[in-house]
C-alpha positions, 0 to 999 in steps of 0.5 A: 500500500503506497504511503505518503512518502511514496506519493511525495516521491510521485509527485517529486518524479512527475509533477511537472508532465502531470501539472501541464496536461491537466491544463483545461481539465477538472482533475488535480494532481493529488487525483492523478496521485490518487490513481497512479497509488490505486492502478499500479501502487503494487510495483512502483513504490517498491521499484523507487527503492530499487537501482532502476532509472526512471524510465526503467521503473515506468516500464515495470508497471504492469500487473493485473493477472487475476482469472475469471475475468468476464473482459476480453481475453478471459485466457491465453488462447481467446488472446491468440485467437484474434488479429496480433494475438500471439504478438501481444500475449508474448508482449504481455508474457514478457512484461509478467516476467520482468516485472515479477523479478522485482515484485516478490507477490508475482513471482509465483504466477510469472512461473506459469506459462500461461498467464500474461498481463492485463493492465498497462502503464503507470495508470494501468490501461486494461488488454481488453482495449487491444482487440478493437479500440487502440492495439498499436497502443499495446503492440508499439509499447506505447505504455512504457512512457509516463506522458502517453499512460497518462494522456491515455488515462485523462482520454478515459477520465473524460468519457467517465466524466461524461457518463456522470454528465460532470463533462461542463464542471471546470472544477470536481470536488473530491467525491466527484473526482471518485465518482469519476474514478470509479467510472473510470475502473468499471465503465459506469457509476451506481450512486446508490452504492457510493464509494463502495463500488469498482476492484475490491481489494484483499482487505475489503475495501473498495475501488471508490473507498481507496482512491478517495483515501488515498487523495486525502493522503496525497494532500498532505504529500506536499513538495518542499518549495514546489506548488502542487494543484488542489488544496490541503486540508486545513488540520491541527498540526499536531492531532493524531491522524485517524481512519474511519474503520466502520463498514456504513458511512460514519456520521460526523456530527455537530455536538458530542450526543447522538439521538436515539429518536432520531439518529440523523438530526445533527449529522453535518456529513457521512464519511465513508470509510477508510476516509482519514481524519485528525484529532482536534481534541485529545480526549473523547466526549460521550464517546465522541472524539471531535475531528476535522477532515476535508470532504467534498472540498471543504474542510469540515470540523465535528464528532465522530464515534471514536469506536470507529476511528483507527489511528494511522 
């Protein structure tokens, strides 16, 4: 799991290339950050501490060979099977292995001669798109280089904006850049499941749940002298840091006391979880720990139930 450190090294590594193609669009960098630690955040936090140059660690960022899949190609032989299929399982195959000599929990399925990679480039753009959207993109290994992942990855944010019809918004809110997320990593958006919605991860949580984690995260991943796109939230320095551990989303609410008539009347916003948040006061009250957090793009202070808030 990417922590800040890695992101103020993506940031550090490419902020600039980043900084000039979101120019005229919606999205921020501590978003793109958000994404670069949900898509391939397996390999290249772990390749930034090996000797590799950059280009090197880039082109090591595949992954994704988990079967089942209802996606094209769902084997070896369905990818074979059309125009350029021998070509590009042996493209994926080798990327498998590269990668796999670096990254100690692929080394095992690198071992079976069959799989291959389904995911491309630094924002992971899925084979499914080879037969019939764009196969140059996979066959020339256009992948391999940051400016053409990420100009194919904000090509895909932009239809995802579209199918939520945010497409004339010039600026998204945190939860609409996840909604949008989400969109991105499965080809639509459910409002009625939230966040919980897209891949979900070993520990349970979801696509949606991750990446609007992981741009809080990012917001706190400053640059030393460098201005970076999108605005952290204003917090106590010195207050704990904590992560909203409960599975339905966690009321924040407006004083230290919850109604059991009517446990909804002075709730300010629900937080979904894994969302971060820090301490304001030291001591919970009635069982409530006052915390401030930025939601939405905006930074909102109340009480939540500390049962329910782990520290990070």
């Amino acid at each position: 799991m990417p922590n800040v450190n890695d992101m103020r090294w993506f940031k550090l590594q490419f902020h600039q290339k980043i900084d000039a193609a979101l120019q005229g669009t919606p999205f921020t960098i501590d978003f793109m950050t958000a994404l670069a630690c949900q898509e391939s955040g397996e390999v290249w936090p772990i390749l930034r501490k090996k000797d590799l140059s950059l280009d090197r660690i880039v082109e090591l960022c595949v992954g994704d060979t988990f079967d089942g899949r209802s996606a094209f190609p769902r084997s070896r032989a369905e990818l074979e099977s059309v125009p350029n299929g021998k070509r590009m399982f042996q493209i994926a195959r080798e990327a498998l292995v590269d990668m796999a000599q670096f990254i100690n929990g692929y080394k095992e399925v690198a071992k079976k001669p069959n799989k291959f990679c389904h995911g491309f480039g630094v924002f992971q753009y899925d084979i499914q798109f080879f037969r019939n959207e764009d196969p140059d993109y996979f066959l020339e290994r256009r992948y391999t280089n940051f400016e053409a992942s990420l100009q194919k990855a904000l090509g895909e944010l932009r239809n995802a904006t579209k199918k939520l019809h945010l497409e004339n918004k010039p600026k998204l809110s945190d939860l609409e850049m996840t909604y949008v997320a989400i969109a991105y990593n499965t080809g639509g958006f459910k409002p009625a499941l939230g966040l919980r919605q897209g891949h979900k991860s070993d520990d349970g949580k979801f696509y949606g749940e991750n990446i609007f984690s992981f741009i809080g995260q990012s917001k706190t991943a400053t640059l030393d002298g460098q201005t970076t796109t999108g605005t952290a939230p204003t917090v106590t320095p010195a207050g704990a840091r904590f992560e909203v551990t409960s599975s339905d989303p966690l009321r924040l609410r407006k004083e230290a006391f919850k109604d059991p008539n009517n446990p909804e009347s002075n709730v300010r916003v629900k937080l979904p979880h894994g969302h971060i948040v820090r301490a304001v006061a030291t001591q919970p009250i009635n069982g409530f720990l006052e915390v401030e957090t930025s939601f939405a793009g905006e930074t909102i202070r109340g009480f939540a139930s500390a049962q329910f808030l782990k520290p990070v």
